[in-house]
C-alpha positions in Angstrom: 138.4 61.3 104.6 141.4 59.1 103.2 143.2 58.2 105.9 146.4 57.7 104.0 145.5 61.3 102.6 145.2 62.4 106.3 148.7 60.8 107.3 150.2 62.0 104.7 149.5 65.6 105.3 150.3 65.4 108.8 153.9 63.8 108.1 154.4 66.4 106.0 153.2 69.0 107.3 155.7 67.8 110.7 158.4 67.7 108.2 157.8 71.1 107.6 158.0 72.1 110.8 160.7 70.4 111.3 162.2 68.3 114.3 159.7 68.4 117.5 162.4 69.8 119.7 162.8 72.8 117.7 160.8 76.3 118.3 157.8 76.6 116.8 158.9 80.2 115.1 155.8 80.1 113.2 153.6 80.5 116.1 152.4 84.1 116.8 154.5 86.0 119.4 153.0 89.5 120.7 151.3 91.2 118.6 150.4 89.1 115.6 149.3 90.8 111.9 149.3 88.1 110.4 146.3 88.4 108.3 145.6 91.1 105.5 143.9 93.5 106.9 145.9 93.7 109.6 149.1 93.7 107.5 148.0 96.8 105.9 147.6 98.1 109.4 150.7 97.5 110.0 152.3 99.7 107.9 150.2 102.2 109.6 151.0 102.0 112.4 154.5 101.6 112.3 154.9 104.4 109.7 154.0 106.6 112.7 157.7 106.5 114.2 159.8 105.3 111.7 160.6 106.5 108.5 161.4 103.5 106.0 163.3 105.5 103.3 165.1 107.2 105.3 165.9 104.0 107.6 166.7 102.2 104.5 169.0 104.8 103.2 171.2 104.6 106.6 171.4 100.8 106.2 172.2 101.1 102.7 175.5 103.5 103.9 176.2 101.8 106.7 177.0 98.3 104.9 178.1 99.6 101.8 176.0 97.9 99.5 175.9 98.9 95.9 174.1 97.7 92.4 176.4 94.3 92.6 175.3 93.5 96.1 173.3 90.4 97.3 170.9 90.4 100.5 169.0 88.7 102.9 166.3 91.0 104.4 165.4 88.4 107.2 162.1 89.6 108.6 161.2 91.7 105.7 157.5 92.2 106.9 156.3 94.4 104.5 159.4 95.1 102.4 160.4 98.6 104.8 163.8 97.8 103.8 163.7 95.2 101.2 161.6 97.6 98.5 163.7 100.9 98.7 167.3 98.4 98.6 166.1 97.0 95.7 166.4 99.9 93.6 170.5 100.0 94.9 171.4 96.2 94.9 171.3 93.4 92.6 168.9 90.9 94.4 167.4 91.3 97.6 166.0 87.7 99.4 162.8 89.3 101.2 162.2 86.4 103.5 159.3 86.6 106.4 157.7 83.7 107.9 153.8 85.6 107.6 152.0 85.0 104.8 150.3 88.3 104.5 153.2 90.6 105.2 154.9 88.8 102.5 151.8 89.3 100.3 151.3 93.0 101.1 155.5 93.2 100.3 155.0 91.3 96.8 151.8 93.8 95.6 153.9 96.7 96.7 157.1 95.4 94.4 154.4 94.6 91.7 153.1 97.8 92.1 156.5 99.7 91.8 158.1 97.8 89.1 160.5 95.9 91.2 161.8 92.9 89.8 164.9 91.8 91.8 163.1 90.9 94.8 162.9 87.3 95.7 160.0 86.5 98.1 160.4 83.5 100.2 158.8 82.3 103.8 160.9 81.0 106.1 162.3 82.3 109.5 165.6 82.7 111.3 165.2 79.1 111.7 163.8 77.6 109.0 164.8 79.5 106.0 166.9 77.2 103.6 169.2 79.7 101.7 169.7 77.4 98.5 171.3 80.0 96.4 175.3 81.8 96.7 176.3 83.0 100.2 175.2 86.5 100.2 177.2 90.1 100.6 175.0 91.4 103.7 172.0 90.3 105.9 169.5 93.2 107.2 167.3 92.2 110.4 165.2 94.9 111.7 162.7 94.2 114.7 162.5 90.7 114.1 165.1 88.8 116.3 162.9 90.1 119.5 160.4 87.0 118.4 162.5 84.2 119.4 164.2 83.5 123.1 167.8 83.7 123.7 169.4 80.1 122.9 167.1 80.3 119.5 168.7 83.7 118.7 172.1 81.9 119.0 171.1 79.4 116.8 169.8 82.1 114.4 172.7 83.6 114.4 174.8 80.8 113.6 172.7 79.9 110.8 172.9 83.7 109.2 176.4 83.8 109.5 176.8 80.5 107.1 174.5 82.1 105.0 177.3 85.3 104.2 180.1 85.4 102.8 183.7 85.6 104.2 183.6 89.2 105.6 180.3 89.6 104.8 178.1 91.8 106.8 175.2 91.8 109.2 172.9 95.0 110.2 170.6 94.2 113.1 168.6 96.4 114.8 165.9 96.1 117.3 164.4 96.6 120.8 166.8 95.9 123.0 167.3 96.8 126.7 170.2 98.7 127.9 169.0 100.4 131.1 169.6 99.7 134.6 167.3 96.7 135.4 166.8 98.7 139.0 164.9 101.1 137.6 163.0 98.8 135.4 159.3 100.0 136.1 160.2 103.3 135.1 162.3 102.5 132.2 159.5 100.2 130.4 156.7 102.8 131.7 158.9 105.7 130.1 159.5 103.7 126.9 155.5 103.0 126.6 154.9 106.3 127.1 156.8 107.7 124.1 155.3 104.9 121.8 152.3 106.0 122.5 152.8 109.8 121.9 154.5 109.0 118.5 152.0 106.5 117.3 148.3 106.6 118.9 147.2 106.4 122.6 145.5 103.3 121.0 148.9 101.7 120.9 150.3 101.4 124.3 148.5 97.5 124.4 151.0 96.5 121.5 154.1 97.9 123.7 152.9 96.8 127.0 152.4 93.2 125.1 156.0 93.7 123.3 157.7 93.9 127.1 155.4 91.3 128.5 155.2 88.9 125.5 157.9 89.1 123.6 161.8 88.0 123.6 163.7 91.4 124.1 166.9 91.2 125.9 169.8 92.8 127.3 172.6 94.7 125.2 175.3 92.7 126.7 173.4 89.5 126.0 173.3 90.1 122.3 176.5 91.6 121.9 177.7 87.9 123.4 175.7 86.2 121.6 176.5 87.9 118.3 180.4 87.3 118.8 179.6 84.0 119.9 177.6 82.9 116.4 181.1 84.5 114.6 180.2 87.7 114.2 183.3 90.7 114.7 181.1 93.8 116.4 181.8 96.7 114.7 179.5 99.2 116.2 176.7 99.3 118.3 173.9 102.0 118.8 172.0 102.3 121.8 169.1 104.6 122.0 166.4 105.5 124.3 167.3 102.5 126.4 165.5 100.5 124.8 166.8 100.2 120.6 170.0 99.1 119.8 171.2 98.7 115.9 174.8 96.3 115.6 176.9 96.4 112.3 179.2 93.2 112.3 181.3 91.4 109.8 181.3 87.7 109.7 184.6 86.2 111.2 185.7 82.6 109.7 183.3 79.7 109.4 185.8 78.0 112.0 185.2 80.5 114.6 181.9 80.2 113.7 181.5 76.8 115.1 183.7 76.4 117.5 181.9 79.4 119.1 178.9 77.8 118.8 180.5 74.4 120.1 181.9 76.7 123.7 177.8 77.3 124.0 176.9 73.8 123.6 179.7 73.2 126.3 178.5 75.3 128.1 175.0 74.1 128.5 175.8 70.9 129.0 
């Protein structure tokens, strides 16, 4: 092999990735479907306890959007929300950091004659928004993948990528019980994704609570008003999903808020 070839891949390739500090979002976390088959299964299985029109239809309401709108789908997997928006809103950014969930999304916009999707890969923290601020960002169980500081930083970056006033719908697993009854809580919440989806599936929740980055209510609530976000409802259900509807506050409070939390850690 080349050698300069070989160094040149692997700079870029680290550029990509971007500084070495930085967390490596692209790295599986939990369950991973990252592959086609498995992308397909996906919508299987999660089909089984959520009802994406109907989810999409709520979001829709809840933010307002109509046939002038721009959004950001951050996390769009395999276009639950992204593909029924489309046919209310102007231009949807569909943006996922897997491969195959963003080509199972593309055949099914192909496949319904949607044309004002725009498919790009990137994550909460890589995703370069190059086009106008947008009207709205949707987020739904995707956050959960990256640990608390990185969804501050997330955050931030989201809110520069709206509009004054613009707004933000995030929903996800989130844990509001009391943390003293925490082995019944999770075993209760395990329980009930198994009955709605397959016996089959209580390894994928059991890895979601032991793997993956869900937190505490009150920990994103701070950390959404911290990145500049005004909190204008929260949902908690089950103890264990929570959806927030916000509206961006001013860049300024923005980043001095995210300035406090640099204080702060140092």
């Amino acid at each position: 092999m080349d050698i300069d070839f070989y160094c040149d891949y692997v700079n870029a390739v680290n550029e990509a990735r971007g500084p070495a500090w930085r967390y490596d979002e692209m790295k599986p976390c939990g369950v991973n479907f990252n592959n086609f088959f498995l992308a397909r299964l996906y919508d299987t299985y999660h089909q089984r306890f959520r009802d994406y029109r109907r989810e999409a239809e709520q979001i829709i309401a809840a933010l307002g959007l109509d046939n002038s709108a721009t959004v950001i789908d951050m996390g769009c997997g395999t276009g639950a929300f992204a593909l029924h928006a489309a046919r209310h809103c102007q231009t949807i950014y569909a943006v996922d950091i897997a491969k195959a969930m963003l080509g199972r999304a593309r055949r099914k916009a192909r496949k319904a004659g949607l044309t004002n999707i725009e498919f790009r890969r990137g994550g909460f923290l890589t995703y370069q928004h190059a086009d106008e601020p947008v009207d709205a960002i949707v987020s739904v169980v995707a956050l959960h993948h990256l640990p608390d500081f990185w969804k501050l930083v997330a955050l931030h970056r989201l809110a520069s990528m709206l509009k004054p006033d613009g707004r933000l719908y995030l929903s996800d697993v989130v844990f509001s019980f009391d943390v003293g009854r925490c082995a019944p809580s999770v075993e209760r919440f395990i329980e009930k994704m198994s009955v709605r989806t397959s016996p089959d599936s209580r390894r994928a929740a059991e890895t979601h609570v032991r793997e993956e980055y869900s937190t505490c209510g009150w920990i994103v609530e701070g950390l959404l008003e911290r990145a500049g976000f005004r909190i204008d409802d929260a949902d908690y259900r089950e103890d264990f999903l929570a959806a927030y509807l916000c509206t961006r506050k001013s860049e300024l409070a923005a980043a001095e808020s995210l300035t406090a939390t640099a204080r702060q850690v140092r």
